[in-house]
Z-matrix of the N, CA and C atoms (Angstrom, degrees):
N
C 1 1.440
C 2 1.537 1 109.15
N 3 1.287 2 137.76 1 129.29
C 4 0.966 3 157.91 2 -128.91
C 5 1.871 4 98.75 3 -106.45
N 6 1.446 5 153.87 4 130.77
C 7 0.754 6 130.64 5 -154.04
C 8 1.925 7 102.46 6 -114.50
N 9 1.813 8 120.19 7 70.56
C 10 1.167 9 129.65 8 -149.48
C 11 1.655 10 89.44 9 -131.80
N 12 1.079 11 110.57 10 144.20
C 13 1.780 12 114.07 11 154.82
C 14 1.458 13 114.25 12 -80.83
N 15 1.382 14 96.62 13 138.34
C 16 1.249 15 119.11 14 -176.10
C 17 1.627 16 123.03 15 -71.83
N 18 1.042 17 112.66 16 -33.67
C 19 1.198 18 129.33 17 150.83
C 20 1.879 19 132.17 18 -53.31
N 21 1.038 20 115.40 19 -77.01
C 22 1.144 21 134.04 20 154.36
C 23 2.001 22 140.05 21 -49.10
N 24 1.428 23 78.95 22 -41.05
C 25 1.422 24 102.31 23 -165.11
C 26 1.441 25 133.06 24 35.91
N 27 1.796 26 111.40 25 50.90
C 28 1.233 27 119.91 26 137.77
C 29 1.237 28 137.03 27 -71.73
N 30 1.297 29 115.63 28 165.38
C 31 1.324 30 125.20 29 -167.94
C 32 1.499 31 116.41 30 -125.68
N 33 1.030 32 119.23 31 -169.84
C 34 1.694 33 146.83 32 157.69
C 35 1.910 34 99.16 33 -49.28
N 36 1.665 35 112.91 34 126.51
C 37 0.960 36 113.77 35 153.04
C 38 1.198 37 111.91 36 -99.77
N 39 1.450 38 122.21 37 -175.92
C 40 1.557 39 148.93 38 -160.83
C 41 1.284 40 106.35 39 -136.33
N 42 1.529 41 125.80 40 85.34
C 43 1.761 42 115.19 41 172.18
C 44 1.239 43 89.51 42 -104.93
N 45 1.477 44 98.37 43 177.27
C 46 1.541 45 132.64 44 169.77
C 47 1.261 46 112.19 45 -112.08
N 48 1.875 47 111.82 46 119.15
C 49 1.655 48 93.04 47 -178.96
C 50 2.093 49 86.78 48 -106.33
N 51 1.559 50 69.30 49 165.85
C 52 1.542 51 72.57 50 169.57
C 53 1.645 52 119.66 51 -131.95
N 54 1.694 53 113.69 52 153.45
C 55 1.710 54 127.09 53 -154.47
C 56 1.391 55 90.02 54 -80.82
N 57 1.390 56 99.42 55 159.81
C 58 1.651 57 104.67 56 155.80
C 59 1.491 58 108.81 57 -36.38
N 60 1.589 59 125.98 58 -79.49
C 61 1.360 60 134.76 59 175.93
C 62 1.617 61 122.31 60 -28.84
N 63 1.692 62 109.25 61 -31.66
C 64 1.335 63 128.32 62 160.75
C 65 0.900 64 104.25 63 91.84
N 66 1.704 65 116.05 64 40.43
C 67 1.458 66 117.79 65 163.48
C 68 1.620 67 119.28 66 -71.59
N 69 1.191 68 121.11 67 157.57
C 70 1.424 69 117.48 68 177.48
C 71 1.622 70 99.00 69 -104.49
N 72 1.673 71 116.81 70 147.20
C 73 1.072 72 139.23 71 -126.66
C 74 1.775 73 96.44 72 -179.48
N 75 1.368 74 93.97 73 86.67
C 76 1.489 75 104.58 74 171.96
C 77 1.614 76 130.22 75 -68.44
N 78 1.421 77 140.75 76 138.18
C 79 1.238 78 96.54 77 -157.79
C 80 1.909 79 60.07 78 -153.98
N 81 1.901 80 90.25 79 175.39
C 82 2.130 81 97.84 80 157.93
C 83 0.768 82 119.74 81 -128.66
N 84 0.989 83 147.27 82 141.52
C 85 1.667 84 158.50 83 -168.73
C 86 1.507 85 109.91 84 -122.13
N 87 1.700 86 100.19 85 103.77
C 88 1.648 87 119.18 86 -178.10
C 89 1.214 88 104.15 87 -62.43
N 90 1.389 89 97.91 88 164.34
C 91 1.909 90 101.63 89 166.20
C 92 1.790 91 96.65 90 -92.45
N 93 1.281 92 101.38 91 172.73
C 94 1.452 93 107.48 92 165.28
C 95 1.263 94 114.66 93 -102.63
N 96 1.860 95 120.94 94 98.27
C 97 1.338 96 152.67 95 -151.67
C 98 1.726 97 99.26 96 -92.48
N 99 1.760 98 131.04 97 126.13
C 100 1.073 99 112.23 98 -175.76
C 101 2.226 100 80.14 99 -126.54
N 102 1.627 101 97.09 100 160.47
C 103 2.050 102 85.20 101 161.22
C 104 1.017 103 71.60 102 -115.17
N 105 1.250 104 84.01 103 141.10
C 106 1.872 105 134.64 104 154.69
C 107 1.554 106 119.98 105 -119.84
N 108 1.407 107 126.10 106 123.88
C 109 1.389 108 131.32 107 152.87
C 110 1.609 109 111.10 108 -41.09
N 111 1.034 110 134.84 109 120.94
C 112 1.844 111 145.99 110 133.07
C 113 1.228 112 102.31 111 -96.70
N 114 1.368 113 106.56 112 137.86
C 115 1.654 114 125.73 113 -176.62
C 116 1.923 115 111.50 114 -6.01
N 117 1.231 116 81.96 115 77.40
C 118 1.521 117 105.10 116 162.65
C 119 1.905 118 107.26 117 81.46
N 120 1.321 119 124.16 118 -16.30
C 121 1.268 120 131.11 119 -174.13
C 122 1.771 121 123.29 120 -89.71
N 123 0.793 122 110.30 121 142.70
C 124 1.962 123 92.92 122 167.55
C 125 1.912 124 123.71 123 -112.19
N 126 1.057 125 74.68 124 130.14
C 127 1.391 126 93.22 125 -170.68
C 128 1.602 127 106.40 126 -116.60
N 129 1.916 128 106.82 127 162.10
C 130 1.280 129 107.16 128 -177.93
C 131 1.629 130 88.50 129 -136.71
N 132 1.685 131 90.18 130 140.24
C 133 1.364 132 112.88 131 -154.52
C 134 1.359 133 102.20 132 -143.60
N 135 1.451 134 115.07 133 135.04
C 136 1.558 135 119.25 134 -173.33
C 137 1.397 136 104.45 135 -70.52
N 138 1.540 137 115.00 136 -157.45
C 139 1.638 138 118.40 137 -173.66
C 140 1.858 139 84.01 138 -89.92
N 141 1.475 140 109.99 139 -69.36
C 142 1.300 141 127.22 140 -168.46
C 143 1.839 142 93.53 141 -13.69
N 144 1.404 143 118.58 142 -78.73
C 145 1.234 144 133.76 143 -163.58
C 146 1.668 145 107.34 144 -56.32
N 147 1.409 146 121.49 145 -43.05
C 148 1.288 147 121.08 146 -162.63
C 149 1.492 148 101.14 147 -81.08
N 150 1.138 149 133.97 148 -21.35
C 151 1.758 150 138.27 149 147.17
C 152 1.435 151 118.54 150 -61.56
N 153 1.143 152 98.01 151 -30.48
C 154 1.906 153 92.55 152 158.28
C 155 1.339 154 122.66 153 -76.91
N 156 1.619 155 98.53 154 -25.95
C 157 2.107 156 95.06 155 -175.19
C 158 1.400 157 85.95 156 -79.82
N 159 1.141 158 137.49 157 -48.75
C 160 2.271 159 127.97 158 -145.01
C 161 1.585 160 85.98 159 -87.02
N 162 1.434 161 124.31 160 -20.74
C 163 2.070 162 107.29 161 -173.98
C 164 1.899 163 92.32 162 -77.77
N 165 1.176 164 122.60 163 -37.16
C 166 1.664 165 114.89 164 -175.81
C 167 1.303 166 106.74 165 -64.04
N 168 1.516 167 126.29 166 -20.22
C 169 1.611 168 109.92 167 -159.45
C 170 1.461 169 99.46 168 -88.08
């Protein structure tokens, strides 16, 4: 399973951190993925999106 919101369908970024020495150092940075039920189904949905579903209700 792919680690994307279902809603949205973002993903995993790609930064570069960098060392003291200032090496570059590829790394990914998840979203924060919650499941949630929508009309009867489960879905995985970032924060961004899941503050958009509870501000409409």
């Amino acid at each position: 399973m792919a680690r994307k919101c279902d809603i949205c369908g973002r993903g995993p970024k790609t930064i570069i951190k960098r060392t003291h020495a200032h090496k570059a150092i590829r790394t990914r940075q998840l979203l924060n993925l919650r499941t949630i039920k929508i009309k009867g189904k489960k879905k995985r949905v970032c924060m961004k999106c899941l503050k958009k579903v509870y501000k409409k209700k």
